[in-house]
C-alpha positions in Angstrom: 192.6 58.3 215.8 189.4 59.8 216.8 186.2 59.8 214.7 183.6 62.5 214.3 180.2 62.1 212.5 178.6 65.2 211.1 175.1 66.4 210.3 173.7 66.0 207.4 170.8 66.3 205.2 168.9 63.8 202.9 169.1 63.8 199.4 167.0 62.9 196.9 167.9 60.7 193.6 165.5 59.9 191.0 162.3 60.2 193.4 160.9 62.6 195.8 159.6 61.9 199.5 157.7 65.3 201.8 161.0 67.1 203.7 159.0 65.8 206.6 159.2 61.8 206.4 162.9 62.8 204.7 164.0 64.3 208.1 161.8 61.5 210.2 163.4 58.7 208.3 167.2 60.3 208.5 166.6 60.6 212.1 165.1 56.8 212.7 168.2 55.2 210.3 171.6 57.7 211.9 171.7 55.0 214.4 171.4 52.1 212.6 174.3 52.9 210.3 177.6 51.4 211.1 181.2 52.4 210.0 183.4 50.0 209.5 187.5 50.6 209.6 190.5 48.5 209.0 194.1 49.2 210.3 196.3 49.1 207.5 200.2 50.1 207.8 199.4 51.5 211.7 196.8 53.3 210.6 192.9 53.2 210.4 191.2 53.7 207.4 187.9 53.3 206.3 186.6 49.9 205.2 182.8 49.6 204.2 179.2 50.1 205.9 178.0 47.5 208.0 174.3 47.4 210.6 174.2 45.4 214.0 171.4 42.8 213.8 170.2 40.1 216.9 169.1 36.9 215.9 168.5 34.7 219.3 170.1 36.8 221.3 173.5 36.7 219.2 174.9 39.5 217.6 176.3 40.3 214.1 177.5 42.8 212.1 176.2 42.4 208.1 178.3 43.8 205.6 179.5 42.7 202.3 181.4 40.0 202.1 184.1 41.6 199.7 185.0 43.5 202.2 186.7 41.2 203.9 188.9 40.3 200.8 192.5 40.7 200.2 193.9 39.8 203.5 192.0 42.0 205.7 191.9 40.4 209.4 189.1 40.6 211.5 191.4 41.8 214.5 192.4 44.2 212.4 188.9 45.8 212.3 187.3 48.7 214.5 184.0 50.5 214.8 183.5 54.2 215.9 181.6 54.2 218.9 179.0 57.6 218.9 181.8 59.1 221.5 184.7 59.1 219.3 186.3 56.6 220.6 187.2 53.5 218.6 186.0 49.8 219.4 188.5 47.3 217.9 186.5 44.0 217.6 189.8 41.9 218.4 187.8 42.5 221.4 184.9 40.9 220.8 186.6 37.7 219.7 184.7 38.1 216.1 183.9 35.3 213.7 182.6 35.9 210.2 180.2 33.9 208.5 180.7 34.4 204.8 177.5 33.4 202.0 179.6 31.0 199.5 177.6 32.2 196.3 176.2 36.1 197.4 178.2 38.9 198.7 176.8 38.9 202.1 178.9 38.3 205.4 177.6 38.2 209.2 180.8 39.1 211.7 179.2 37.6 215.3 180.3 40.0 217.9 180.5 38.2 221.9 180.6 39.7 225.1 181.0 43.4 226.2 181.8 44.7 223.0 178.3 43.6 221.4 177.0 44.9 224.9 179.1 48.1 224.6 178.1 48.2 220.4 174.1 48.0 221.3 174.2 51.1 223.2 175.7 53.3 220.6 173.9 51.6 217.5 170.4 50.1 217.5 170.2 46.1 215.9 167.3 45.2 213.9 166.4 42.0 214.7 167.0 39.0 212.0 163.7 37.2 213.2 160.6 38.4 210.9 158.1 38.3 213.4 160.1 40.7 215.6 159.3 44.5 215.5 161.8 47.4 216.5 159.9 50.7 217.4 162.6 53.2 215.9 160.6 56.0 218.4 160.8 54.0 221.6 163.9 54.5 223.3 166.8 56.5 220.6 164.9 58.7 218.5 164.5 62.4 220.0 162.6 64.3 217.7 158.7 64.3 216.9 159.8 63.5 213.3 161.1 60.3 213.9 158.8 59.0 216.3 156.4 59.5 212.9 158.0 56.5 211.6 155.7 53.7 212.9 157.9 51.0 212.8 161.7 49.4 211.6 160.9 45.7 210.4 163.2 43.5 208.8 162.4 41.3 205.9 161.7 38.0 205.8 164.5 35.9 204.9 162.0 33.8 202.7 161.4 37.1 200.6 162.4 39.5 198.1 161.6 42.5 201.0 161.0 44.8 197.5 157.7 43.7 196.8 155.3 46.7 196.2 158.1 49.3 197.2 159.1 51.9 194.3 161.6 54.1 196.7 164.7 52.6 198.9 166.8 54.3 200.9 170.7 53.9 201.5 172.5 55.3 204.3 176.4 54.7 204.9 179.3 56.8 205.3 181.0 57.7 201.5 184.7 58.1 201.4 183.3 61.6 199.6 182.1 62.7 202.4 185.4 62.0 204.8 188.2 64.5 205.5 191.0 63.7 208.3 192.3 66.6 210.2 194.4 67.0 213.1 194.5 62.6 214.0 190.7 63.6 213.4 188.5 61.6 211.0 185.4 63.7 209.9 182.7 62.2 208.4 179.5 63.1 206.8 177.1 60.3 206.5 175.0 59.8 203.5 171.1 59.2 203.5 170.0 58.5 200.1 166.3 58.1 199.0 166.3 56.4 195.8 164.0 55.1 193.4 163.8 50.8 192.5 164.8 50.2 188.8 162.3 47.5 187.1 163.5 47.7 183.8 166.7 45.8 183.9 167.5 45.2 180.1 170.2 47.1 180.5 171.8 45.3 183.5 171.4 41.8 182.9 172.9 41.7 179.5 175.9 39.2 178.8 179.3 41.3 179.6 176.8 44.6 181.1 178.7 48.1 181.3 178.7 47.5 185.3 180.9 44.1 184.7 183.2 45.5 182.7 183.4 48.3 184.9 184.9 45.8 187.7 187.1 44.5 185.7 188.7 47.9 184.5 188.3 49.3 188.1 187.2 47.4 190.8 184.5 48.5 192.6 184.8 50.2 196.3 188.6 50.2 195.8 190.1 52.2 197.8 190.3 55.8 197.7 194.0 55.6 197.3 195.0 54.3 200.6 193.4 50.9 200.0 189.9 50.0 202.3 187.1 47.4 201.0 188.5 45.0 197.3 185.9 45.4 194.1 183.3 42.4 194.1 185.2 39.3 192.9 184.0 35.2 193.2 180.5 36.7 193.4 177.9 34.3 191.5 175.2 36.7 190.1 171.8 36.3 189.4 170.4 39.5 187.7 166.7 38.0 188.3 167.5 38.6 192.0 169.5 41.4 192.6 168.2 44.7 193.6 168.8 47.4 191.0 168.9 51.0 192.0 168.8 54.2 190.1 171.4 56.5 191.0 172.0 59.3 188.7 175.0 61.6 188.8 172.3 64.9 189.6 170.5 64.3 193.3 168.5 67.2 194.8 169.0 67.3 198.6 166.3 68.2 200.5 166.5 71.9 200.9 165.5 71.8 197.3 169.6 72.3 195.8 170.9 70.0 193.1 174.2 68.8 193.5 176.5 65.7 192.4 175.2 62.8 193.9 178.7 61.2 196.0 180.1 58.7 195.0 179.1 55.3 196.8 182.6 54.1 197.5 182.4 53.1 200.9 178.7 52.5 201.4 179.3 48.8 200.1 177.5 46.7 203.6 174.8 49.2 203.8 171.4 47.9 204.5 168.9 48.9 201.7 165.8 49.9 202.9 161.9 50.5 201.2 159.7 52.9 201.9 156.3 51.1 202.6 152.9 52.3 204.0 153.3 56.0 203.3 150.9 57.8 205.3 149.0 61.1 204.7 150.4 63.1 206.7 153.4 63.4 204.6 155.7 61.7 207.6 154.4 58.2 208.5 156.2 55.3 206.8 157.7 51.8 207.5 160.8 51.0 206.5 161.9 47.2 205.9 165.7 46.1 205.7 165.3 44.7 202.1 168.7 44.3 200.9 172.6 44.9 200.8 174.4 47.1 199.0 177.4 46.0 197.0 178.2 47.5 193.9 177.6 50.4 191.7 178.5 52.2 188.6 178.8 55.8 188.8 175.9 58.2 187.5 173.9 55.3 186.4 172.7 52.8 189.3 173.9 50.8 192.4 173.1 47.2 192.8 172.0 45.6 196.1 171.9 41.6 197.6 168.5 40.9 198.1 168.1 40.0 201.8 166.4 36.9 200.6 170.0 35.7 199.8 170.5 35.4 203.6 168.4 32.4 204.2 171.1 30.4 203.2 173.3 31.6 205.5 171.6 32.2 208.3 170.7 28.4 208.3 174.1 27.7 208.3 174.5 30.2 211.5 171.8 28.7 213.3 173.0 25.4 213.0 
């Protein structure tokens, strides 16, 4: 199977951002978004979003950790390359690290492969004093050297603090059509507004919990790819609410139904910080993980802070 990735154009649910900084941020993040398949039954499917990230010259792939549920193997796991060629990590001799109460995992990736991964996707580094200038080296257009910098958050904090938009970028099972041992896919760049009114949310026995248990979320589309949240401890005073209403206007100014986010579960959430004047300047901090969502309503994200934890363990 070969893979193909698409154009596509940013939409925008329950906010607005200038066209400008839309196009500028599209064109800093298509490279920092990471497909992840799974073979299943001799075939490759698609399995969840994931980003490459360095910590001390090591690199990982963070996803969520559900995604690794119900059997699936990590030699049974692939990334596109920008080519169209597949990478299977079997060859990268991959071992996850999965958080015990948060739905975060890091998959280290060794040798040539992380080599061979770092020139088709650029890592964000985990250390907060490191800076990655999106313009420096992969971005082509005078729109996406506008964004000044691509920081991550510090494991110690929230990364929301003082941000009211987000965006998500991933690859949607809506947006993916096979044809001809040819997998086609559309990648999603959200911008999306930060819920602070969570009454609704962290209730006992919320609509979004009993949404997983009816129908599990990221469940396949049919085929089977990335298992609904499960052996997740929550805390609603920490997660990232996100509003995502069923109506998004893309950025030509046409409303259409906002995809479904099946398949973006492992995307990095970022914020929108330090808008400029000029309608195109911006940072954008890695803030959080996407991991669940109920449809028309919102999508709920791990705060990076979660990763702490882990990371300690990682280091050790």
């Amino acid at each position: 199977m070969s893979w193909q990735t698409l154009d596509t154009t940013p939409i925008f649910s329950g906010c607005m951002v200038p066209p400008a900084r839309a196009a500028a941020v599209r064109a800093a993040l298509q490279k920092r978004i990471v497909p992840l398949l799974v073979a299943r039954q001799c075939r490759l499917e698609p399995l969840a979003t994931g980003a490459l990230w360095t910590d001390s010259g090591r690199t990982f792939l963070l996803t969520c950790r559900h995604a690794l549920d119900d059997g699936v193997a990590l030699d049974d796991l692939a990334v596109p390359l920008v080519d169209s060629r597949v990478l299977w990590l079997r060859q990268a001799h991959p071992r996850a690290f999965v958080h015990p109460l948060h739905d975060l995992a890091l998959i280290e990736l060794r040798g040539g492969v992380a080599r061979l991964l770092a020139q088709h996707y650029r890592a964000v580094p985990l250390a907060a004093d490191d800076i990655d200038e999106s313009g420096e080296s992969s971005a082509k257009s005078n729109d996406a050297r506008q964004i000044k910098a691509i920081w991550p958050a510090s494991a110690r904090t929230s990364g929301t603090h003082g941000a009211r938009i987000g965006v998500l970028a991933g690859f949607p099972y809506a947006q993916m059509r096979r044809l001809d041992g040819v997998l086609y896919a559309r990648p999603l760049v959200a911008f999306v507004s930060l819920r602070t009114d969570l009454s609704t949310t962290q209730s006992s026995g919320s609509s979004s919990d009993t949404l997983m248990s009816r129908n599990p979320i990221d469940r396949a589309d049919r085929n089977g790819a990335a298992a609904g949240e499960r052996d997740v401890t929550r805390n609603p005073s920490a997660d990232v609410y996100i509003a995502y209403p069923r109506i998004a206007v893309r950025a030509d100014g046409v409303e259409i139904h906002a995809p479904e986010l099946d398949g973006l579960s492992g995307a990095t959430l970022w914020t929108v910080h330090d808008e400029s004047a000029d309608g195109i300047g911006c940072v954008l901090r890695a803030s959080g993980v996407q991991v669940a969502f109920k449809p028309g309503a919102y999508a709920r994200a791990e705060p990076l802070a979660a990763l702490h934890d882990l990371l300690e363990h990682v280091r050790a």
